[in-house]
MARTORLUM-976444 format. One line per 3 residues: their letters; for each residue z, y, x negated of C-alpha. Coordinates in pm, whole numbers, plus 50000, padded with zeros to 5 digits. Layout:
N
a) Z:Y:X; ...
END
This chain:
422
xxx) 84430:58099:31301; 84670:57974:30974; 84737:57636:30991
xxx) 85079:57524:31081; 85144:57308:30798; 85007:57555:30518
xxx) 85236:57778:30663; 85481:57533:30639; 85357:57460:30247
xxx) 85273:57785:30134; 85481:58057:30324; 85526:58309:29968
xxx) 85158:58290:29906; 85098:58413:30278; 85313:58639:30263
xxx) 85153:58770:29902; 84821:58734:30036; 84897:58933:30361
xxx) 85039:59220:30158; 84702:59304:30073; 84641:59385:30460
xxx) 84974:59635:30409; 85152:59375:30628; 85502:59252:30605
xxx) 85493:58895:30785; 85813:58799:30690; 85905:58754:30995
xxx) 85679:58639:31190; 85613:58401:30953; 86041:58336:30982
xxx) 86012:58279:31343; 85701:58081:31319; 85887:57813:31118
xxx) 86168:57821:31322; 85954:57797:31684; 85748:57484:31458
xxx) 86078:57296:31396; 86235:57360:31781; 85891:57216:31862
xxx) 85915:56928:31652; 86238:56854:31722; 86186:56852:32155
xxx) 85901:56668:32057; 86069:56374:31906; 86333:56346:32152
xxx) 86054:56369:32424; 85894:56068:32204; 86201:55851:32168
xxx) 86279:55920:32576; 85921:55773:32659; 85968:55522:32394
xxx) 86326:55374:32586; 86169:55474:32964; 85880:55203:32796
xxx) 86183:54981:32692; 86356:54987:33032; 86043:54870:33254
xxx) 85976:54581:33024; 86339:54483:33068; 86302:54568:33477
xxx) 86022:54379:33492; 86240:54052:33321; 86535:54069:33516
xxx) 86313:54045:33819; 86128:53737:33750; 86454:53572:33676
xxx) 86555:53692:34056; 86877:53948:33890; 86782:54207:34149
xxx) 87097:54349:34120; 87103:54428:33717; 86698:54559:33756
xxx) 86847:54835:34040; 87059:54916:33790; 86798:54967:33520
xxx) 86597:55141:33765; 86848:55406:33848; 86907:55417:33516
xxx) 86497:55489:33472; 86526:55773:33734; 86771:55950:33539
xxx) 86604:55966:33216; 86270:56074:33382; 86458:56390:33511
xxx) 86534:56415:33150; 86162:56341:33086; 86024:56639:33275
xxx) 86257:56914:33156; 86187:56801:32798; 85836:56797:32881
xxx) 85878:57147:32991; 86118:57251:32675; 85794:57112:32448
xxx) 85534:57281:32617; 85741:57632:32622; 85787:57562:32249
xxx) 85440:57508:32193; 85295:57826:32356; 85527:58046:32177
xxx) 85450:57887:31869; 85048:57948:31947; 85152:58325:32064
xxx) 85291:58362:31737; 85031:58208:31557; 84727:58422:31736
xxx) 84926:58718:31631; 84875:58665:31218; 84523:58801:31047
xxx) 84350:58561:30801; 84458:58598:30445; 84234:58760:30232
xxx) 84076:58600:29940; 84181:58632:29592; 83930:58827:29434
xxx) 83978:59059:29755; 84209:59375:29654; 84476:59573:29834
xxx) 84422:59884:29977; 84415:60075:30326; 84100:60192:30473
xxx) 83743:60244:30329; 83848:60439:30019; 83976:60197:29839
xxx) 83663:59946:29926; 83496:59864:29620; 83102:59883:29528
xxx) 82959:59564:29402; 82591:59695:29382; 82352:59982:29446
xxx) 81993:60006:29485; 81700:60188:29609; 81606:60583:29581
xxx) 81753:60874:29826; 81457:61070:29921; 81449:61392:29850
xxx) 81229:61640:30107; 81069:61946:30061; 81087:62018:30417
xxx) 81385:62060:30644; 81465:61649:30723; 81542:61622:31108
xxx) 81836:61389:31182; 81721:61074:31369; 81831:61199:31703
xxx) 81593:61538:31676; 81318:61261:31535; 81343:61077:31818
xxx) 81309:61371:32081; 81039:61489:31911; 80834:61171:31840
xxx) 80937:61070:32252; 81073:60786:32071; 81454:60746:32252
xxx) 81603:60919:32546; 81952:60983:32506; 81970:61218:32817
xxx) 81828:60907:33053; 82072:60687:32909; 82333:60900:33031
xxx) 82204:60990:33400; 82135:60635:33441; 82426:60445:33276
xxx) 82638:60685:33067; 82668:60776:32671; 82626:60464:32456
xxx) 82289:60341:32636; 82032:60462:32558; 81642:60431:32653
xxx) 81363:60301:32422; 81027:60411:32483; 80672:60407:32357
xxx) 80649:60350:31964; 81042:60356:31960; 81060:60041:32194
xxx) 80792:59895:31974; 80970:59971:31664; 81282:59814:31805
xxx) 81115:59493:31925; 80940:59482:31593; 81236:59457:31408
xxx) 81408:59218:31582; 81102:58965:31540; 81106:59102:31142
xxx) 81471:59008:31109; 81445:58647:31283; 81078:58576:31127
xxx) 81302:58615:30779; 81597:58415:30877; 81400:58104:31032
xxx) 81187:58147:30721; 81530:58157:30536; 81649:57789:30705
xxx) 81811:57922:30998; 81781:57759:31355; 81721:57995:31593
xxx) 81905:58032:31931; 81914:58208:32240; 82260:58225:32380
xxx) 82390:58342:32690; 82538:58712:32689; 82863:58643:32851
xxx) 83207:58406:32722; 83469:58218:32824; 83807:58322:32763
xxx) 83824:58019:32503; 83527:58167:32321; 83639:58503:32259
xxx) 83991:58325:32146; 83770:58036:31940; 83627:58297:31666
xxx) 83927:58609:31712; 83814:58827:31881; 84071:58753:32153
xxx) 84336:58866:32163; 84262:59103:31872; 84001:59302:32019
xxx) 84062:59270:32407; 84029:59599:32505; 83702:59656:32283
xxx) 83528:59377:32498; 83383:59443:32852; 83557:59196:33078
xxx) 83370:59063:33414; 83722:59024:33619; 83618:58815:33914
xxx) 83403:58543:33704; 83623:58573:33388; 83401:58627:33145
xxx) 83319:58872:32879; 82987:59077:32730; 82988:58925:32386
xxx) 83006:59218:32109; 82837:58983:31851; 82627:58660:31886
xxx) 82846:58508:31681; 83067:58456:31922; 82831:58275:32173
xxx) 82662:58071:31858; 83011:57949:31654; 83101:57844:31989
xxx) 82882:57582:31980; 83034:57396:31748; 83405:57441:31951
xxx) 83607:57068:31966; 83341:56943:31776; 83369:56663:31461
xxx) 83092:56617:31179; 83017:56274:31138; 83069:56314:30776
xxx) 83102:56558:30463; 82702:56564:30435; 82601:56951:30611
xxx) 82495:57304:30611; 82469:57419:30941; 82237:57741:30963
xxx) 82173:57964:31293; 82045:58257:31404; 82028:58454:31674
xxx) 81902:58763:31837; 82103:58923:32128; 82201:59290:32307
xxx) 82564:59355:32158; 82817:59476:32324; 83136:59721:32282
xxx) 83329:59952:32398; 83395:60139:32118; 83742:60272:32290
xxx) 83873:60598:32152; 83491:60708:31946; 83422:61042:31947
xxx) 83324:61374:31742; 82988:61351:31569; 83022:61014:31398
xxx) 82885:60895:31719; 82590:61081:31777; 82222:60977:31827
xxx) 82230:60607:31715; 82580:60599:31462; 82810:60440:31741
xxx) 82648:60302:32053; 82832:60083:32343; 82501:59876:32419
xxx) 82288:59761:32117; 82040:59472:31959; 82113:59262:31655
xxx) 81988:58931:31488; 82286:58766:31395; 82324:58473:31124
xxx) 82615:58216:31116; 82649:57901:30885; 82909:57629:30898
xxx) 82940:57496:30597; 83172:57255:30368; 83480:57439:30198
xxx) 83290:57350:29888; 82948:57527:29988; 83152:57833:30103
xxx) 83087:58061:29807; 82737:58007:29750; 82700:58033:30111
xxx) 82804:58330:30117; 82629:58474:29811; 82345:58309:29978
xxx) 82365:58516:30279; 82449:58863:30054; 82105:58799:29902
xxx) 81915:58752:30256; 82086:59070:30387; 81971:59222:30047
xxx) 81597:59102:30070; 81613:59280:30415; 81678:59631:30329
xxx) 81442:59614:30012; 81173:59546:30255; 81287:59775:30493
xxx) 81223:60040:30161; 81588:60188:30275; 81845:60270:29947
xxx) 82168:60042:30026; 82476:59969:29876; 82720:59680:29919
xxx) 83113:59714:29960; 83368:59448:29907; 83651:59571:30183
xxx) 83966:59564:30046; 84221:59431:30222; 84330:59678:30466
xxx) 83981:59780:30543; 83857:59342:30649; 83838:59240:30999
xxx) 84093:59050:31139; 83926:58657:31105; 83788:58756:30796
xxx) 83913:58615:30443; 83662:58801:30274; 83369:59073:30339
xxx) 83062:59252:30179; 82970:59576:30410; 82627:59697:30404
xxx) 82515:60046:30366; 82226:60233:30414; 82188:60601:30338
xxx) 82101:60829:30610; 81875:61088:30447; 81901:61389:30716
xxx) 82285:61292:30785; 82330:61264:30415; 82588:61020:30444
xxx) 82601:60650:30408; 82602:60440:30780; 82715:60074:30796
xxx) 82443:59833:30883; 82566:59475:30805; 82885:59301:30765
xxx) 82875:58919:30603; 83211:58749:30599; 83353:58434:30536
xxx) 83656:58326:30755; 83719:58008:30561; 83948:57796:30817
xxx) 84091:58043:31059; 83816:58038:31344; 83749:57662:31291
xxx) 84131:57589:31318; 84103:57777:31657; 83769:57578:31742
xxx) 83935:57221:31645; 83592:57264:31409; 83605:56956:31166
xxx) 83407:56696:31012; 83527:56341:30832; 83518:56298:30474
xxx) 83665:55963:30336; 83806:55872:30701; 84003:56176:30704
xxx) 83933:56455:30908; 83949:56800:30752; 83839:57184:30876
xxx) 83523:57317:30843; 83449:57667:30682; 83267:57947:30925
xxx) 83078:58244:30807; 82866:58482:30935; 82691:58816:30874
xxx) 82451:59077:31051; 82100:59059:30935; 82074:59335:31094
xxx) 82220:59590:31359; 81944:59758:31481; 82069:60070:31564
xxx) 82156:60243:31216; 81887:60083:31060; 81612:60245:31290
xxx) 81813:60577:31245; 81758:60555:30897; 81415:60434:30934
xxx) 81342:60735:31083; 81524:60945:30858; 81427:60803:30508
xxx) 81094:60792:30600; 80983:61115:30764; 80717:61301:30593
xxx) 80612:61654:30681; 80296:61498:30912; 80519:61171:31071
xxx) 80757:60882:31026; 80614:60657:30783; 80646:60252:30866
xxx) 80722:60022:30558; 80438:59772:30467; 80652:59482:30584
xxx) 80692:59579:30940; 80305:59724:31025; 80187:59399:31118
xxx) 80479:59376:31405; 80429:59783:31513; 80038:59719:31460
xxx) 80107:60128:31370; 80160:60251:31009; 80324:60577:31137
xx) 80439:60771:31385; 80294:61106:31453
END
């Protein structure tokens, strides 16, 4: 969420800097000042009302010791009027307040400068490419044939037993899974990061801590009668941790990880984009998240690019990494590097790995700070997947078929205890 006052201070530059999302926030940002100042101004009448009420019982409580009953009934009538007064300014503030915070949760971060303008994922830019495409002199199977044929994943089970989205793991494919996951958080305690295991579900104040409320509501599964939600990323359950909280001082790096089942609903997916593994409603990822001091933010985040890079180069998968342009960034996010990885039988590229940095916005929601100097400023939150399982496996599979099996990259045999699949 944009803080009130920068909006206050820097209004053109927001508005400049949202233009790179294609979004006019004029407006909003017009009736957000306006709703700020009708705040403000209830606010100080509700202060200078409590301030007199405070005056009047200290001049009650006078007359009454010097036995002027008469003059305190006065006062006190007088008392009883203005707290009438009291409560329907009370009420004025509080309506003023969650219109301004409506308002407020309805504005995207602004992107970065170096991010550029643009719509969707053509105008995305590529920072960096590396690795080789294979090429096969057999017929390449796409993952979901592999996986049939290796008894590897059931798709069909996942559907008789749950629907489309979840599917089975079983035999080597279940052990290829599990492998990764203890690959990916082996690297990222090895990396500095703490790990945690969080619960699956939110609060409401979660989801609304880090964006994804009210942003993506109706992407999240919601658990009516206990009010909770299946978290689509454990970042949500892990920046959480740090919600109302205060640093004791400008002195930190805060590094965690985190493996968890993800997830989505994926509302309105369909055609063959979501076949086999591409677009699944249940899945596993390790995720990391960093709080960090504004000043750390960029290496930070270069720092996490570089772990998500290490990854996929010992994963033996060819990747390249996209700066989104504005249009094409999630909503929290001031800036992000997509990871892709190229899917050999599908012969297309298949995101496996956002990082982002969200600068202020889902600390201002958290009330995230730390002290520096005495005063109290906002922390800086990023995060990044390292990595969705799901597209990486299908392009495990797919990069690394041979005409006899699937082969398994040197760094994971010692988790499969296999070096291929046949």
């Amino acid at each position: 969420m944009l803080e009130i006052q920068r909006i206050r201070q820097e209004k053109d530059a927001i508005i400049a800097g949202l233009a790179k999302r294609n979004i006019d926030a004029t407006s909003t940002l017009d009736a957000i000042i306006a709703t700020d100042q009708n705040w403000r101004a209830a606010k100080t009448n509700l202060d200078q009302l409590a301030a007199e009420l405070n005056q009047i019982a200290r001049e009650i409580g006078e007359l009454f010791k010097k036995g002027l009953q008469n003059d305190a009934s006065a006062l006190k009538a007088k008392s009883s009027e203005l707290k009438t007064k009291e409560v329907q300014l009370k009420e004025e503030v509080a309506q003023h307040e969650e219109a301004l915070q409506k308002l407020l949760y309805t504005l995207p971060n602004v992107p970065h400068e170096a991010v550029v303008q643009g719509r969707d994922a053509q105008d995305n830019q590529t920072t960096h490419e590396a690795g080789h495409i294979p090429q096969f002199n057999f017929d390449a199977l796409p993952h979901w044939d592999l996986a049939k044929k290796y008894k590897l994943i059931d798709f069909e089970l996942g559907v008789k037993v749950t629907g489309a989205g979840f599917p089975f793991y079983r035999g080597k494919g279940a052990k290829l899974q599990r492998a990764l996951i203890q690959f990916f958080l082996d690297e990222a305690i090895a990396a500095g990061y703490e790990e945690f295991i969080s619960p699956h579900m939110v609060n409401e104040a979660s989801g609304y801590g880090t964006g994804q409320l009210p942003d993506k509501e109706g992407q999240m599964y919601y658990v009516t009668e206990d009010d909770l939600y299946l978290i689509p990323t454990a970042e949500v359950p892990l920046t959480n941790i740090y919600r109302d909280v205060i640093l004791p001082d400008g002195n930190f790096s805060i590094k965690m990880c985190g493996y968890t089942p993800c997830f989505r609903r994926e509302a309105g997916s369909y055609g063959k984009d979501v076949r086999g593994l591409n677009r699944l409603h249940q899945f596993d990822k390790v995720e990391i998240v960093r709080v960090e001091h504004p000043d750390n933010t960029a290496k930070a985040l270069d720092e996490m690019i570089a772990h998500v890079q290490n990854l996929l180069e010992k994963l033996e998968l060819p990747y390249r990494i996209l700066r989104l342009c504005g249009g094409d960034m999630g909503f929290a996010s001031a800036m992000t590097y997509d990871f892709e990885v190229y899917s050999a039988a599908q012969e297309k590229w298949l995101e496996v790995s956002s990082v982002s940095r969200f600068d202020t916005f889902q600390s201002n929601r958290l009330k995230l700070r730390f002290k520096d100097d005495k005063k109290t400023m906002l922390c800086h939150t990023l995060n990044g997947s390292a990595l969705a399982l799901p597209r990486i496996l299908a392009s495990l599979l797919e990069n690394h078929q041979t005409a006899d099996g699937i082969r398994i990259p040197k760094a994971l045999q010692s988790y499969t205890g296999f070096s291929i699949i046949d």
